[in-house]
N, C-alpha and C positions, 0 to 999 in steps of 0.2 A: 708633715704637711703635704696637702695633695699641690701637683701641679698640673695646670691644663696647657696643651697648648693646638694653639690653631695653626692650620695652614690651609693653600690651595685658593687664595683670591687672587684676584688679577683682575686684569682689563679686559670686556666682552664688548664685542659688537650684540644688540639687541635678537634676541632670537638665538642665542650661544645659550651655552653650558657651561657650567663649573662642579665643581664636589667638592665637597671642603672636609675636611679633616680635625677632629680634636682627640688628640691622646693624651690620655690621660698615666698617674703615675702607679695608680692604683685601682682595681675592682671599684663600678660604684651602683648605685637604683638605677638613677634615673639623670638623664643629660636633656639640655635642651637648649636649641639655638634658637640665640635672641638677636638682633640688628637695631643699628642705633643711626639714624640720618642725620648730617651736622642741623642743628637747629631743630629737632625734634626728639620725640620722648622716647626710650629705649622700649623694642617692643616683641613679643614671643613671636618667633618663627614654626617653630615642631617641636615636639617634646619626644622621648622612648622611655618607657619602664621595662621592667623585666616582663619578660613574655613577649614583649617586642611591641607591645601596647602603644598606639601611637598616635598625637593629636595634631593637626593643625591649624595654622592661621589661613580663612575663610582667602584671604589675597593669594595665597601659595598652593592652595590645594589643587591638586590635578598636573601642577607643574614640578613641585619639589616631593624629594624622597629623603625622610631617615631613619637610617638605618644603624645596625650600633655589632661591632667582633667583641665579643667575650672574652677571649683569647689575646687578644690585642689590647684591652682596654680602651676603646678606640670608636666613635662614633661618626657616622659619616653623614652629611649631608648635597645627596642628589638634585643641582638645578638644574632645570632645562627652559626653555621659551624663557629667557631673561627677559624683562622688561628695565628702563631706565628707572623705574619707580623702585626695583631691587637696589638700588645701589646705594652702600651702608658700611659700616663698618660692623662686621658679623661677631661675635662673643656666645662660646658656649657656656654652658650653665651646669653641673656636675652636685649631684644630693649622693652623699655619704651619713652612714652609721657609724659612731665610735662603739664603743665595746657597750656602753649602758644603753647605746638603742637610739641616743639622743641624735637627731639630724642634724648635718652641717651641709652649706653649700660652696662652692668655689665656681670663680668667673674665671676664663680664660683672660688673656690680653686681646683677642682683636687680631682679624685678618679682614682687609678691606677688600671688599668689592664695588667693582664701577660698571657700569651698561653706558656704553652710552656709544652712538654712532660718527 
């Protein structure tokens, strides 16, 4: 079985930085970090595929970065200019191939972020 795991949240003053971190146990497609606010619906932050193919959410763009090591297994996620509406509980997203091709996905646990002054 794969495992994900996160790190690299904490507590920001607004207009801070973070990078957050999910390695993985094994090679995978494609990762994508999702965030979850208490009392609302879990929701896609950035996605990377192979080729470094990379989408994001219309709130984050221009501000966040991800990026993903090969070699690492390992995908990263670049914030900058936090605002207090980031703060969430962050969960990466990891799409693997078993041997017949067939796709599977796996969610991290959760590394919390906070903004707030």
């Amino acid at each position: 079985q794969v495992q994900l795991v996160e790190s690299g949240g904490g507590l920001v003053q607004p207009g801070g930085s973070l990078r957050l971190s999910c390695a993985a146990s094994a090679s995978f497609n494609a990762m994508g970090w999702y965030r979850q606010a208490p009392g609302k619906e879990r929701e896609l932050v950035a996605t990377i595929r192979s080729r470094d193919t990379t989408n994001y959410a219309d709130s984050v763009k221009g501000r966040f970065t991800i990026s993903r090591d090969n070699a690492k297994n390992t995908v990263y996620l670049q914030m900058n200019s936090l605002k207090p509406e980031d703060t969430a509980l962050y969960y990466c997203n990891a799409e693997y191939s078993d041997w017949t091709g067939l796709k599977k996905y796996y969610w991290g646990h959760g590394t919390q972020v906070t903004v707030s002054s």
